[in-house]
VOPAGU-2260 file (C-alpha; in pm, 1 decimal, decimal comma):
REM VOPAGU-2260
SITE   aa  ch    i         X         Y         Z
SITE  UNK   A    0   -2055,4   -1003,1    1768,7
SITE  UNK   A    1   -1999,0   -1333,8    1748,0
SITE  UNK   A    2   -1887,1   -1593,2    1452,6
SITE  UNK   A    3   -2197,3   -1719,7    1412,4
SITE  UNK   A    4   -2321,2   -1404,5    1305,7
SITE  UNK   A    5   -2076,4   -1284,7    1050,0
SITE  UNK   A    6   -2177,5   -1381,2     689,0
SITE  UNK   A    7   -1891,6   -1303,0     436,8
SITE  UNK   A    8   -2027,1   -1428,1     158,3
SITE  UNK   A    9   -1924,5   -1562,4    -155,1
SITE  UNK   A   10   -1793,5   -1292,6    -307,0
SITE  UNK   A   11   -1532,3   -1222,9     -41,6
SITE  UNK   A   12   -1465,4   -1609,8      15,0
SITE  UNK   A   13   -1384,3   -1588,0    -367,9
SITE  UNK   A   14   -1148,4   -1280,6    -347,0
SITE  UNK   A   15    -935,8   -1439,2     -76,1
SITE  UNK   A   16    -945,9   -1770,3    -225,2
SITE  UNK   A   17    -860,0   -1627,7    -597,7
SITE  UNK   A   18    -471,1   -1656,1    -670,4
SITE  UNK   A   19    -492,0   -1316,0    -860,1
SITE  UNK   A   20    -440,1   -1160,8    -502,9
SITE  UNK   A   21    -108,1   -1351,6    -439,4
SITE  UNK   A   22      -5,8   -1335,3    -774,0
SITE  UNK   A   23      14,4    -923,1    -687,2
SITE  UNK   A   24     173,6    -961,0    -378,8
SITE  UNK   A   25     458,9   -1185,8    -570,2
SITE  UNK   A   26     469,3    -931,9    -845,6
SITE  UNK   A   27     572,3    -628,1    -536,4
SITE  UNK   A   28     757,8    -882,4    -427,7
SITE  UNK   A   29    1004,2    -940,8    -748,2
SITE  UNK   A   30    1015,8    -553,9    -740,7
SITE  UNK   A   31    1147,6    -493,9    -405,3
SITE  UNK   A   32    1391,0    -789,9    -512,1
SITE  UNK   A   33    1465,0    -582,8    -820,3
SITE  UNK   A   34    1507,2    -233,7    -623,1
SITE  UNK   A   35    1766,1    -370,6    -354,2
SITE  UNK   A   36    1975,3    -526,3    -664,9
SITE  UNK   A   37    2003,1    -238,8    -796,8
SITE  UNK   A   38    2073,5     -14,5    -496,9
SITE  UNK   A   39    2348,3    -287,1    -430,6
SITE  UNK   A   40    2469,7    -222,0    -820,3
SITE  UNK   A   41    2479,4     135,0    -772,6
SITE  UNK   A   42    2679,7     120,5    -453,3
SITE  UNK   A   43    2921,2    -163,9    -569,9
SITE  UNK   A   44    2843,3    -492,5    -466,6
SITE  UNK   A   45    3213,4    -515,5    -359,2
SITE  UNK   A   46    3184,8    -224,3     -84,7
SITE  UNK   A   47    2747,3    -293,9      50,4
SITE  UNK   A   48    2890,5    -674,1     161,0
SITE  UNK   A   49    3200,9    -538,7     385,7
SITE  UNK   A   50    2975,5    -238,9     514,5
SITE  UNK   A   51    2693,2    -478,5     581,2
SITE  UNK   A   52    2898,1    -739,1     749,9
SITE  UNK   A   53    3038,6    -509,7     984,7
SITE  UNK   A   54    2695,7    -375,1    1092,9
SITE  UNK   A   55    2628,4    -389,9    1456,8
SITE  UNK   A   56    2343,2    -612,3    1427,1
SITE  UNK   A   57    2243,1    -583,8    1816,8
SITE  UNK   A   58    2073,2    -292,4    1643,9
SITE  UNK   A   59    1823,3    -484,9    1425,0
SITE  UNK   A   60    1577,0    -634,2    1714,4
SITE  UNK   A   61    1590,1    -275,9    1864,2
SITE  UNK   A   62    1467,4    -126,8    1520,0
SITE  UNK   A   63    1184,1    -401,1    1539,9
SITE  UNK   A   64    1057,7    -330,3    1840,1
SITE  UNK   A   65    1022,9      55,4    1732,4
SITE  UNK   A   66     844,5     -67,8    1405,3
SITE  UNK   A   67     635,5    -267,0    1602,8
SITE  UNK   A   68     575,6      20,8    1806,9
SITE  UNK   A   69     489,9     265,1    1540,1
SITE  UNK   A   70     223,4     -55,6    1429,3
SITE  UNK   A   71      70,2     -34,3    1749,0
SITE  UNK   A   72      -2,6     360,3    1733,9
SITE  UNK   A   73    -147,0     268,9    1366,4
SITE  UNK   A   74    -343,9      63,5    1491,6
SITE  UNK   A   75    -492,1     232,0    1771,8
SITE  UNK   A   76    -595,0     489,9    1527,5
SITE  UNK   A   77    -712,5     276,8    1313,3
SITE  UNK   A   78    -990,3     167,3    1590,7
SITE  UNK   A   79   -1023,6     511,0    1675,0
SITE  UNK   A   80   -1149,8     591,1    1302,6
SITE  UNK   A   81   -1363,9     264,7    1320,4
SITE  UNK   A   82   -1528,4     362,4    1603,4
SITE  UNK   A   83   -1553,9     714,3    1462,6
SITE  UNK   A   84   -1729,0     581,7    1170,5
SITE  UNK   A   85   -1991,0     305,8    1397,8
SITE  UNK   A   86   -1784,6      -8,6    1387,9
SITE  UNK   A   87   -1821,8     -47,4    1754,6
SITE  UNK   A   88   -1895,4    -441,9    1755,2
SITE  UNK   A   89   -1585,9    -597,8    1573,9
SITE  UNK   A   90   -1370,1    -866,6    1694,7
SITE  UNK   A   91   -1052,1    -663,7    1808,4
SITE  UNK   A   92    -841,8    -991,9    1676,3
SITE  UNK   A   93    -995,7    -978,8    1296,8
SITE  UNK   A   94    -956,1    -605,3    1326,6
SITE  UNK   A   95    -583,5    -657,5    1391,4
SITE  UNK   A   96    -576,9    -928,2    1123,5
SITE  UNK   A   97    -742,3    -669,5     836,0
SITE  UNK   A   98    -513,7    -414,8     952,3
SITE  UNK   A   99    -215,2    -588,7     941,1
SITE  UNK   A  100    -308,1    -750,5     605,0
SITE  UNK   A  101    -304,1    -404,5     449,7
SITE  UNK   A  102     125,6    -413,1     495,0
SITE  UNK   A  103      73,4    -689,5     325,0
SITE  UNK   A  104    -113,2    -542,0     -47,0
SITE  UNK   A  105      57,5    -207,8       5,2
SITE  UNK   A  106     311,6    -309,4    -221,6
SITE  UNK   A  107      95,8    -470,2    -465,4
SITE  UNK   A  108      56,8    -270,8    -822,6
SITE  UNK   A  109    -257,1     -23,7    -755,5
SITE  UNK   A  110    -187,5     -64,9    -417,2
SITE  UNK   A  111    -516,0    -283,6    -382,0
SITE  UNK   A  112    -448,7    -342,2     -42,8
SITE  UNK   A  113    -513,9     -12,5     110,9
SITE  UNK   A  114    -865,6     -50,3       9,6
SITE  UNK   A  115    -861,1    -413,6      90,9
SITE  UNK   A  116    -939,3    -333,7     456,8
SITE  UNK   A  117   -1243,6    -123,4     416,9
SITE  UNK   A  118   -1371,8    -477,3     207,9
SITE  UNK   A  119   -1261,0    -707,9     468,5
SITE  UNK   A  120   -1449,9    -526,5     762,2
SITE  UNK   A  121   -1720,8    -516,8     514,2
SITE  UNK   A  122   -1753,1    -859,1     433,8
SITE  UNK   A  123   -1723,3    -976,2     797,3
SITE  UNK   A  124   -2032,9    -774,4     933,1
SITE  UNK   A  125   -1810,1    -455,0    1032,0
SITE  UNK   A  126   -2132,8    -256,6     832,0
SITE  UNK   A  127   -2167,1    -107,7     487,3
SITE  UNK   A  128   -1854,9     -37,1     292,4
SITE  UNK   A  129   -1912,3     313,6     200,9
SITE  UNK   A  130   -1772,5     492,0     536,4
SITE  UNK   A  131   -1533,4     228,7     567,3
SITE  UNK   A  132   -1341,7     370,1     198,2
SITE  UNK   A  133   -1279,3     743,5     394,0
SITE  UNK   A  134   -1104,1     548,4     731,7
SITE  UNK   A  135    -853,9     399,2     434,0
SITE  UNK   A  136    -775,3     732,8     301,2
SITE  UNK   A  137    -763,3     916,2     648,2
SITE  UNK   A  138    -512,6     642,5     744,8
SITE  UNK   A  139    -285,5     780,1     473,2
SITE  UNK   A  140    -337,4    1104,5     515,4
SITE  UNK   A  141    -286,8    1119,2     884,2
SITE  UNK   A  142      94,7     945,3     800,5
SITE  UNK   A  143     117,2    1223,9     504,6
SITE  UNK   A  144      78,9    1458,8     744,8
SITE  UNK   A  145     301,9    1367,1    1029,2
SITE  UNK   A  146     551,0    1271,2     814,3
SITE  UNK   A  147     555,0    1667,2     690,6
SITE  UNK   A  148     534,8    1818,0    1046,2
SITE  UNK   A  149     856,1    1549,8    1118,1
SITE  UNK   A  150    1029,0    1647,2     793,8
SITE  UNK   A  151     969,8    2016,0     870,2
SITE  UNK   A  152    1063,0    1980,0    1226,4
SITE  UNK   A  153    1394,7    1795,3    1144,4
SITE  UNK   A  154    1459,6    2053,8     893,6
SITE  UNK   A  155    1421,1    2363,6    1130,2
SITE  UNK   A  156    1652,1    2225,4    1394,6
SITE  UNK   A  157    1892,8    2025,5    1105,4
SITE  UNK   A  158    2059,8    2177,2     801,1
SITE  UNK   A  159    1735,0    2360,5     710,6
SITE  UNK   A  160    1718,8    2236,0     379,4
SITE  UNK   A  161    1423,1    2173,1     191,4
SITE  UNK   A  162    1169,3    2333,0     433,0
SITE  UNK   A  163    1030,2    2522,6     120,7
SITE  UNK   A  164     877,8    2242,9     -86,4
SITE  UNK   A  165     769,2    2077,0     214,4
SITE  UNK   A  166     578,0    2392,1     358,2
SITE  UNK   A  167     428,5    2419,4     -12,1
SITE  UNK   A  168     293,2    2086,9      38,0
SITE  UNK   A  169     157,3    2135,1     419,5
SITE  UNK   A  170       2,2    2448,4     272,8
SITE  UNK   A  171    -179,8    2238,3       0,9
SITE  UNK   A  172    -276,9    1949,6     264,6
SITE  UNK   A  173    -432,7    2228,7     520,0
SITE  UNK   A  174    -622,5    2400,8     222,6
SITE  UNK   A  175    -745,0    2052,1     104,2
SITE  UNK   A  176    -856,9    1976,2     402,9
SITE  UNK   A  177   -1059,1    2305,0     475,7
SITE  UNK   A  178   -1230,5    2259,2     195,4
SITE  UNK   A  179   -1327,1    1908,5     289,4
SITE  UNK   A  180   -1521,1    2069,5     600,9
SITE  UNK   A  181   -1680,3    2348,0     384,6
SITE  UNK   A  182   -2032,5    2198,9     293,9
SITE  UNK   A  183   -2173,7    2481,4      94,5
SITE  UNK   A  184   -1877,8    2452,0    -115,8
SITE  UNK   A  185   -1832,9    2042,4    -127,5
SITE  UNK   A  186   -2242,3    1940,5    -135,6
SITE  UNK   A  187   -2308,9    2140,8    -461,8
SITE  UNK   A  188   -2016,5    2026,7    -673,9
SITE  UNK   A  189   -2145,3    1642,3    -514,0
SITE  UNK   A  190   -2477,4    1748,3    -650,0
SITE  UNK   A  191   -2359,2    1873,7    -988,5
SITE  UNK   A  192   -2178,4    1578,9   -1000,0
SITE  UNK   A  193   -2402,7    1370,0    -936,5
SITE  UNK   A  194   -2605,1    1479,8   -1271,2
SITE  UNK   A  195   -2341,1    1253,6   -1435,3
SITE  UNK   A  196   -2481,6     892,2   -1560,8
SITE  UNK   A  197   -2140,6     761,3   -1376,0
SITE  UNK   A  198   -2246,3     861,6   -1043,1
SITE  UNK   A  199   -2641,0     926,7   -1025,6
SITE  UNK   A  200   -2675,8     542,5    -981,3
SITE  UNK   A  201   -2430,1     589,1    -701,7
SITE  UNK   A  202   -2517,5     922,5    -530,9
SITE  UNK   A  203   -2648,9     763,1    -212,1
SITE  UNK   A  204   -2286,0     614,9    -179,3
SITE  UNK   A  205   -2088,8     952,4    -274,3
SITE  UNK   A  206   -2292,9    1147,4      -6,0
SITE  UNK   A  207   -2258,3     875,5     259,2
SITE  UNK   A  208   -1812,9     839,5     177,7
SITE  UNK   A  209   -1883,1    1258,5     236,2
SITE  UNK   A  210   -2051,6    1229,2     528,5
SITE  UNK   A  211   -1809,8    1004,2     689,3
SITE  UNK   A  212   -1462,8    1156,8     556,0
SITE  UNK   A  213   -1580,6    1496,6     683,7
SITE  UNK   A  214   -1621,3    1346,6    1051,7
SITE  UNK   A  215   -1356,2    1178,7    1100,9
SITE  UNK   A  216   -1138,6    1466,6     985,8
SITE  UNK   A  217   -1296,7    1715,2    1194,5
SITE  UNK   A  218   -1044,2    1933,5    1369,6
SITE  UNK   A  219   -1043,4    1816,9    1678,9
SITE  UNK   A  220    -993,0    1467,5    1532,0
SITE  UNK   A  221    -726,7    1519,5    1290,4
SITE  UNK   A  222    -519,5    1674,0    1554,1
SITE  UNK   A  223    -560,2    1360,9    1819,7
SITE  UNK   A  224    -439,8    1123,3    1520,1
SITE  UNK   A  225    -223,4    1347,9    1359,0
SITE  UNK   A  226     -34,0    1361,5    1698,8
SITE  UNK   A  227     -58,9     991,3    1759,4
SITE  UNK   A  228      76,4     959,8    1378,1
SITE  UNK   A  229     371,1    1161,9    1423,7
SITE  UNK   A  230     478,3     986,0    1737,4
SITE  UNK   A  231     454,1     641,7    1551,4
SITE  UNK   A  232     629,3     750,1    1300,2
SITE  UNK   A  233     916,5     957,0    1505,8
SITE  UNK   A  234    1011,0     588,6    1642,2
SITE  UNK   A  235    1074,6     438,0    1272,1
SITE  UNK   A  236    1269,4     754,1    1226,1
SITE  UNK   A  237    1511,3     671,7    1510,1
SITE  UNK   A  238    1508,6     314,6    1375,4
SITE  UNK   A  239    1703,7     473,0    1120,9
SITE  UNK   A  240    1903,0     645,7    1352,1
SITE  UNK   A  241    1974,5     330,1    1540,4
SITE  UNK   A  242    2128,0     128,0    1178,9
SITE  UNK   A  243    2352,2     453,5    1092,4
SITE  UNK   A  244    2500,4     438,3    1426,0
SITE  UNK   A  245    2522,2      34,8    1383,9
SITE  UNK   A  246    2709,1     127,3    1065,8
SITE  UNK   A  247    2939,1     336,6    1229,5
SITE  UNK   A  248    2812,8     719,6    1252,4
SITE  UNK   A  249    2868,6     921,5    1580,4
SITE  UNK   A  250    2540,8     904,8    1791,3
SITE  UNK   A  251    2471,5    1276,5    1802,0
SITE  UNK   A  252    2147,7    1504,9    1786,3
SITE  UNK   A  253    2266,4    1670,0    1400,0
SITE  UNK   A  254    2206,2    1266,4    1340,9
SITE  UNK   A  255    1883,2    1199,7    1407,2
SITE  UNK   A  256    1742,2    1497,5    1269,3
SITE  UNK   A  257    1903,9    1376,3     974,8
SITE  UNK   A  258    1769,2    1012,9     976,1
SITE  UNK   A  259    1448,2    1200,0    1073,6
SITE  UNK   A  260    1441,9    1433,5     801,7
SITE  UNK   A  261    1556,6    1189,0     513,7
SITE  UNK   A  262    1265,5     894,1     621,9
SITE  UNK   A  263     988,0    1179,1     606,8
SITE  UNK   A  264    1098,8    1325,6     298,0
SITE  UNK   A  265    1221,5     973,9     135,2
SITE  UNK   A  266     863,5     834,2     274,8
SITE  UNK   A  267     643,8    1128,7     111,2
SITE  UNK   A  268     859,7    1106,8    -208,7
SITE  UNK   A  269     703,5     696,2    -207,0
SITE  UNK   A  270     381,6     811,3    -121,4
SITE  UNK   A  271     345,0    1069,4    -425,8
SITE  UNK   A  272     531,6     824,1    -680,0
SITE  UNK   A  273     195,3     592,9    -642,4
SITE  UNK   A  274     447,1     301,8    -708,8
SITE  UNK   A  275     348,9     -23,7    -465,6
SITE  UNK   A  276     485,8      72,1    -133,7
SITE  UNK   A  277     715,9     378,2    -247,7
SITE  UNK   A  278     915,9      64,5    -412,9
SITE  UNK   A  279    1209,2     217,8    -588,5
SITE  UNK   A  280    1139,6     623,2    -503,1
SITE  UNK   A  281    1157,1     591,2    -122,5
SITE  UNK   A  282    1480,6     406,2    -178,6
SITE  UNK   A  283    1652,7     669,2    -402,9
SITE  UNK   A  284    1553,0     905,8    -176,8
SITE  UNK   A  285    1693,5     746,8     152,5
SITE  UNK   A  286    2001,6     679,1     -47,2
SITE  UNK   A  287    2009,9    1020,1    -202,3
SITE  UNK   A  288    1953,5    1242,1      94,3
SITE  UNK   A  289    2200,2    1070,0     288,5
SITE  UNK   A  290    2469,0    1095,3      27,2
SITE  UNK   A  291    2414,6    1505,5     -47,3
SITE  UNK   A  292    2300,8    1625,3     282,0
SITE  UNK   A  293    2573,6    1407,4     499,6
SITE  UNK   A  294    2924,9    1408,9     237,0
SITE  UNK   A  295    3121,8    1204,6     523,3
SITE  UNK   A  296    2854,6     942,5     420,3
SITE  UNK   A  297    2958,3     700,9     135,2
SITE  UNK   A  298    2695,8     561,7    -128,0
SITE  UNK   A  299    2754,9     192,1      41,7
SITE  UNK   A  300    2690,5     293,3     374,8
SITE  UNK   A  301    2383,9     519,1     230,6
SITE  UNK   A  302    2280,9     206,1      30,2
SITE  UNK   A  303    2316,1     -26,2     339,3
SITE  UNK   A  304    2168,6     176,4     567,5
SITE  UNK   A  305    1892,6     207,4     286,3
SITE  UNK   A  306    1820,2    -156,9     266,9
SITE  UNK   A  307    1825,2    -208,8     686,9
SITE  UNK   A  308    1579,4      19,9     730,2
SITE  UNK   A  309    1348,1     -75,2     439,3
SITE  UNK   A  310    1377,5    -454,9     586,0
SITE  UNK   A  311    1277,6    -336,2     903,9
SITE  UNK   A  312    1019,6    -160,8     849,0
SITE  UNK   A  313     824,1    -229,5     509,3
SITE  UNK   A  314     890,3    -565,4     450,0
SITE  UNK   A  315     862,7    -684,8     797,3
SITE  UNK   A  316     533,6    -517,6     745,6
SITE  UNK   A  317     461,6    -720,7     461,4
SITE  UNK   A  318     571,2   -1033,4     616,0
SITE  UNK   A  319     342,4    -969,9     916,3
SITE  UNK   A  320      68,6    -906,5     652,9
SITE  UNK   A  321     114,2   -1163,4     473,0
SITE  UNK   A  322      49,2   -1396,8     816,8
SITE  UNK   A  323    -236,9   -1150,9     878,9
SITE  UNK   A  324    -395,5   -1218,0     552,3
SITE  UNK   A  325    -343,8   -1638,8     548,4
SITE  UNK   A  326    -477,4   -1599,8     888,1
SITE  UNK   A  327    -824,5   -1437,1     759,4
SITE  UNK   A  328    -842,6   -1692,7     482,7
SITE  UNK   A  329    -823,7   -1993,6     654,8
SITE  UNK   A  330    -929,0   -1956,1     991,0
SITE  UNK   A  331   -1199,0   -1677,1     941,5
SITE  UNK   A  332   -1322,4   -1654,5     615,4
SITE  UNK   A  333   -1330,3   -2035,8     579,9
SITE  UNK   A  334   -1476,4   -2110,1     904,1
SITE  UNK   A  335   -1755,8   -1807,0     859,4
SITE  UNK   A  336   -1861,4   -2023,0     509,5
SITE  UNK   A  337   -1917,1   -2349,7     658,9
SITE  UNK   A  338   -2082,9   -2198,0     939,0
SITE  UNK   A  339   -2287,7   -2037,0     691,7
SITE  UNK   A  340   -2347,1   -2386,7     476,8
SITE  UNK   A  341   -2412,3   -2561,0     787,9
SITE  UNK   A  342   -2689,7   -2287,3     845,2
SITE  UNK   A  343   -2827,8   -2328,4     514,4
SITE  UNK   A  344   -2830,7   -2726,3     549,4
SITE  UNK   A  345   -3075,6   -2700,7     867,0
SITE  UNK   A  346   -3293,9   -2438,0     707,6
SITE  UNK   A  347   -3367,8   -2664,9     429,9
């Protein structure tokens, strides 16, 4: 595919040039700002600043590297489900862009940016939008998952606490999905449903976001990405790790199935809030967890540790998107409209 052939449109030039996208991403923004005030509140101000100054920050790169790491698993499962879905001819550098920019709107109220991407590859000739909508939700569904079998694992071989509502949870995810696959139970409610004035203008759509969720979450599939998930997400888990040693914890094995167990758990906590990026709940929980389940752990270094890992891993991810995102407005979206101008000049 080449440039010359991608027509975005008005429409999407209009949606990346509008300031009401920004104005969200500011808005998550002020909130994260708001969250680590408060954690810093909660902790005393007066202890986080020692504890955080005497952080071993030869750490920080190291936790980088493993976030950039767990990016680079996303993403190859995000091509995966492209190609899954017949997105076979997309520039592999405006892929990268669209998937990054999703880091980006994750934290914006409604999370608009996890649907952002299926618009994006849209709206630069990746094909209709409709099986593009299921790859968005199989993205988070993959991390749901692998952050349970992580949480689960940690808990067998850790403390063993709170296996129960977590198994309660895989249960519900396994029977969700086994009714996904079950066409003789999914097409007639879709046809039934599709009686209602909402959706009969749209039942083309609904059938073809069926047809495409149920393939790429066949089986076979969801266990190759489910795999890949959990190993992308095991290395942000020893990020964590890596900043509670920094802060002064005894690198041992009871440790990281700790930090394991308290990202998953914190992480799915954020996920089931709705709030933009977990803002707020994945923090408590991070904090929380560390504070009961470890008592040789104080609230500052729980609150510390809380902030490190949230820098290094969600908002470098939304400073990443952010570039991602300016990168798609000016240099492809805006270049893909004059192209498209210049067209229209020499037709006329």
């Amino acid at each position: 595919m080449s440039d010359r052939e991608v027509n975005p449109g008005p429409v999407a030039t209009g949606a990346m040039h509008g300031a009401a996208l920004w104005r969200r991403l500011l808005v998550g923004l002020g909130l994260g700002i708001v969250v680590i005030a408060a954690l810093a509140v909660v902790a005393d101000v007066r202890t986080v600043l020692p504890t955080l100054a005497g952080f071993t920050w030869e750490m920080l790169p190291v936790v980088l590297l493993l976030t950039v790491g767990n990016y680079a698993c996303r993403f190859l499962k995000w091509q995966l489900y492209l190609r899954w879905v017949g997105v076979t001819d997309f520039p592999w550098r405006w892929s990268l862009a669209v998937f990054l920019s999703g880091f980006a709107m994750s934290i914006t109220p409604g999370k608009v940016g996890e649907w952002l991407k299926a618009y994006l590859v849209s709206r630069l000739g990746g094909g209709a939008m409709a099986p593009l909508v299921p790859v968005v939700a199989a993205e988070r569904l993959t991390d749901g998952i692998a952050m349970l079998v992580l949480g689960l694992a940690s808990a067998a071989v850790g403390s063993g606490w709170g296996w129960e509502p977590l198994s309660i949870l895989a249960v519900m995810v396994l029977l969700g999905l086994w009714l996904l696959q079950e066409e003789r139970v999914v097409r007639p409610l879709l046809r039934f449903a599709g009686r209602a004035p909402v959706i009969r203008k749209r039942a083309d759509t609904v059938e073809a976001v069926y047809d495409a969720a149920r393939a790429i979450v066949s089986w076979r599939r969801l266990v190759l990405v489910s795999g890949l998930s959990v190993f992308s997400w095991s290395l942000e888990c020893i990020g964590l790790f890596l900043i509670l040693v920094g802060l002064g914890l005894r690198p041992e094995a009871e440790l990281l199935a700790l930090a394991t167990f308290v990202l998953s758990t914190a992480s799915i906590a954020g996920a089931l809030s709705l709030l933009p990026g977990g803002l707020g709940a994945a923090e408590a929980g991070i904090t929380g967890l560390l504070v009961f389940l470890r008592p040789d752990v104080s609230t500052a270094v729980a609150a510390t540790a809380t902030v490190l890992i949230r820098i290094g891993t969600l908002w470098f991810g939304v400073f990443l998107g952010a570039l991602a995102l300016l990168w798609i407005q000016q240099r492809v979206l805006r270049s893909t409209e004059q192209s498209c101008v210049e067209r229209e000049r020499v037709s006329t």
